[in-house]
N, C-alpha and C positions, 0 to 999 in steps of 0.2 A: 504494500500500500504506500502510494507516493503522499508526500505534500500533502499536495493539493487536495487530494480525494479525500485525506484527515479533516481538511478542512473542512470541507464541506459536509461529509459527516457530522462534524461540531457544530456547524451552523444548523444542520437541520433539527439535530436533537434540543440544540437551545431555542431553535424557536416554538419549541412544544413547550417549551415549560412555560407555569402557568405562575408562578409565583413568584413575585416582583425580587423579594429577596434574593433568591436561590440565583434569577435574572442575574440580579446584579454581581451576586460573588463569579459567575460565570464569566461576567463580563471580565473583573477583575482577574480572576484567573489567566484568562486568554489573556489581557495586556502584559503581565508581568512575562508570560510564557514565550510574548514574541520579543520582550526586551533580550530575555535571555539567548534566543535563540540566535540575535540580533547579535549579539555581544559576542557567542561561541564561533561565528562565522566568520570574526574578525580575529587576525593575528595579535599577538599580545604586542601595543605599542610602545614604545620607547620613547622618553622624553627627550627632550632638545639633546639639554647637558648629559645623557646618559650615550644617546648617538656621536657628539661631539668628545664625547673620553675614547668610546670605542672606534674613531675614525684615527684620534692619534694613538692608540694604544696601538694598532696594524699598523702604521707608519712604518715604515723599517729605513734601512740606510739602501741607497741607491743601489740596486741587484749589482753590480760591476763592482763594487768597494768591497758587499756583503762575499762576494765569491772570492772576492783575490785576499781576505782578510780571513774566512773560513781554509783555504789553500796555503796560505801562509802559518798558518797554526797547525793544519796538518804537518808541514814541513820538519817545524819544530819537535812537533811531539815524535816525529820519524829520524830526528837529528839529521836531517837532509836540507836544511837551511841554510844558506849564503850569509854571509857578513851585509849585502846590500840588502838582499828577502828580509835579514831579520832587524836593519835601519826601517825598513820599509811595515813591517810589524809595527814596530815602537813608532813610527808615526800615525798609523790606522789605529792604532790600540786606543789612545784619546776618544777617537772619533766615534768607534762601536761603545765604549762607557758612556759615553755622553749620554748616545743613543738609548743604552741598557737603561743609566738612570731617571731618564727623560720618560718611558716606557715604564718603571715604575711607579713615577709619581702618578699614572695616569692609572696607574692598576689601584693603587691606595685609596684614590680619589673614586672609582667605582665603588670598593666596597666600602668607603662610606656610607658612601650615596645607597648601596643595595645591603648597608647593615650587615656585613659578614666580614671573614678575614679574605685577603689579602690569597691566600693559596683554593679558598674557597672558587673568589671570581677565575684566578687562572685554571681552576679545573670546569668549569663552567665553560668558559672559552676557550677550555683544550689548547691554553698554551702550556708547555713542557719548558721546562728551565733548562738550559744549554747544558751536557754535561760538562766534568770536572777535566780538564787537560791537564796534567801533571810534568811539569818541564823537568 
């Protein structure tokens, strides 16, 4: 049975009744029914400030930095790194921290905002914290 044919169903059985009361709880019934119904059909919104954390929390560092700076720590941890590779490290190194703690404050700032901790929202948003590289 679709919808519609509920519907109409409903409308015919209430138009039998006879008793103004019963009418009217009817009535009410049905409005709250189609708010809800109204409501479930809609995705769960996201306030401004809640869209504007999670637009810079994804922010990342520019894919070309992100790769030759993830490549470069491979290198390292491989002791397969250059005197210039590992100059060239120590200067990306800054830039990805920056990034990292820039990306944090946005994380702290959600779970404010959504009342939890901090590992709570990253497991919500299924980010995984970088492993540990041991030099």
């Amino acid at each position: 049975m679709n919808m519609q044919s509920t519907k109409l169903e409903l409308i015919k059985l209430i138009a039998d009744i006879q008793n103004e009361e019963l009418l009217s709880r009817a009535r009410q019934f049905l409005k709250e029914l189609e708010k809800e119904m109204k409501a479930s059909d809609r995705p769960p919104a996201l306030s401004k400030e809640e869209t504007e954390l999670l637009l810079k929390i994804n922010e990342g560092l520019p894919e070309e930095i992100q790769l030759r700076y993830n490549e470069l720590l491979s290198k390292q941890a491989e002791e397969t790194i250059t005197a210039s590779e590992h100059e060239e490290l120590m200067h990306l190194t800054p830039q990805v921290e920056a990034k990292t703690a820039e990306r944090m404050k946005y994380l702290v700032e959600l779970a404010q905002l959504w009342q939890t901790t901090v590992d709570e929202v990253m497991e919500r948003l299924g980010i995984k914290p970088p492993p540990v590289i041991h030099a």
